[in-house]
N, C-alpha and C positions, 0 to 999 in steps of 0.2 A: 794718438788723438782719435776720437769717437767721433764719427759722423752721424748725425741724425738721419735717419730713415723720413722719408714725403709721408706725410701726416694727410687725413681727407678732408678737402675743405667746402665749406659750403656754397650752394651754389649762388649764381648771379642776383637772383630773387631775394638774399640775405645779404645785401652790399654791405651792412658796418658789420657782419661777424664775418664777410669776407675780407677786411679791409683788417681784424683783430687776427684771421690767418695768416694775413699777408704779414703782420708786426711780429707773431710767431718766427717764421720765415726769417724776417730780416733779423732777428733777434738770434736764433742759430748759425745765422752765417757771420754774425758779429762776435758770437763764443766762438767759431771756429778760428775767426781773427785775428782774438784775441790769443789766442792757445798755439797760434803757429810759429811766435818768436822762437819762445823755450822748446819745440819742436825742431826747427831748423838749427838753434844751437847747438842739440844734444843729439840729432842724428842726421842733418844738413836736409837736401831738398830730393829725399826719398820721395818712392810714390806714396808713400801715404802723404807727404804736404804739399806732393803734384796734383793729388786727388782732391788735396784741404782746395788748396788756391785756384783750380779749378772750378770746384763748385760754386766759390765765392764768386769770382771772375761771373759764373754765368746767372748766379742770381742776379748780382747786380745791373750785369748787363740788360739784362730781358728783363726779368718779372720790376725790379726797382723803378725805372722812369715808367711805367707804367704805372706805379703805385702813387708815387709824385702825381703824377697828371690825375687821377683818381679821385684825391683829394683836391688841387690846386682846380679843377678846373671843376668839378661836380659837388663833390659832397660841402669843399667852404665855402664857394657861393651860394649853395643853397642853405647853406648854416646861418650865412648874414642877413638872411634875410629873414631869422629870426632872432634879431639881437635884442629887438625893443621887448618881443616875447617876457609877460610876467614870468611863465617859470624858466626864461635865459638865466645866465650868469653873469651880472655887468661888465665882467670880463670877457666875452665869447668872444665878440670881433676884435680886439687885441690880441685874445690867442690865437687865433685864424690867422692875423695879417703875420706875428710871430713867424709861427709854427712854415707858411707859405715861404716868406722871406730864409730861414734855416733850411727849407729844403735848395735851394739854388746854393750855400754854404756847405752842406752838407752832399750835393754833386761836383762842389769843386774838390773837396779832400779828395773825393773818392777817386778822379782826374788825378792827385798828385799819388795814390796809393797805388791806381791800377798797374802803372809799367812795374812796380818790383813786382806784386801778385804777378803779373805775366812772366818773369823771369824765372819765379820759383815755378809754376805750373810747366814753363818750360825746361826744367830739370839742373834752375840752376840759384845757388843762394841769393838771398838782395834784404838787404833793410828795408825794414816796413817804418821808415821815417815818417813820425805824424800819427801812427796807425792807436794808438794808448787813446792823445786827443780825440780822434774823429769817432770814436767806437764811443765813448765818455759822452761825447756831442750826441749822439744818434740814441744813446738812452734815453737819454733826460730828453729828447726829443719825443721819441716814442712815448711815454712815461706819460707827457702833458698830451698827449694825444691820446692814451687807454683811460686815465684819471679824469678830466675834464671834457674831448671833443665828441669821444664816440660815444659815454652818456646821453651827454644833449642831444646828439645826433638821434640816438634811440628815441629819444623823450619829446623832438619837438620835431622832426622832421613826419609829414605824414605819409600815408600809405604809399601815395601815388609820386611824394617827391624819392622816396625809396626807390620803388618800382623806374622810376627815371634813370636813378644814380644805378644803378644794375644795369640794365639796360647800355649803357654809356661806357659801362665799364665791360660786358661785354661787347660792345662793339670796339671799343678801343683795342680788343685783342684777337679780333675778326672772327669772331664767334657768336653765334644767334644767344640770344637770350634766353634759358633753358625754363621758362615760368611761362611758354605760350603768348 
């Protein structure tokens, strides 16, 4: 099983291609996810899938409800308040309230997934019950989120709501804002 190497991401000053990192990110640790059944069948919970569910375990833990709140609480409220916007999508605040509503779905799997990832990271087998769905769930999630929010988000958010949404997201992870 291949681990991806920390890729460099953009800083605060660029919130939606830090926020298309972040989808990176969750999106490698969702291939790791995925890859760890047929791993743990064919050679049980060696350290390479103490190291897989490890890494997993600690994305999610830390950088993911961060990523949640980034969006839920900065970038789609300040989305909505460009919905009437001529160049919106008449869809945008539907996919906003969507997208908002699946992430509270999408942290409860991850609640029924984490105790076996902790068993295997603790050096011992466990079914990843649910784990096919929830990975299935978070693409097509992600997906409506690269395809349609972080477009608009480029196209109608301006400078200074930008500058906001950085701002916020740096402080959300106790970090000065690196754009002065």
């Amino acid at each position: 099983m291949h681990l991806q190497l920390h890729e460099t991401v953009p800083g605060f000053q660029q919130p939606v291609e830090l926020l298309r990192a972040c989808h990176r990110r969750i999106l490698n640790s969702l291939d790791i996810l995925e890859r760890l059944p047929a791993h743990l069948a064919e050679k049980g919970a060696d350290e390479e899938a103490r190291t897989a569910a490890e890494r997993v375990l600690k994305y999610f833990h830390e950088a993911a409800p961060n990523h949640h709140a980034d969006e839920d609480e900065d970038l789609f409220p300040l989305l909505q308040r460009h919905c009437d916007h001529p160049d919106s999508h008449p869809q945008l605040c539907e996919w906003l309230e969507r997208l908002s509503a699946e992430h509270a779905e999408i942290e409860a799997g991850w609640d029924r997934l984490e105790p076996a990832l902790q068993r295997i990271a603790d050096g011992s087998t466990a079914e990843l019950t649910g784990a096919e769905a929830w990975i299935r769930q978070y693409r097509v999630h992600l997906d409506l989120e690269e395809r349609a929010v972080l477009p608009f988000a480029e196209h109608l958010l301006s400078p200074e709501e930008r500058h906001t949404i950085g701002a916020r997201m740096a402080a959300r992870r106790g970090i000065g804002n690196d754009d002065g």
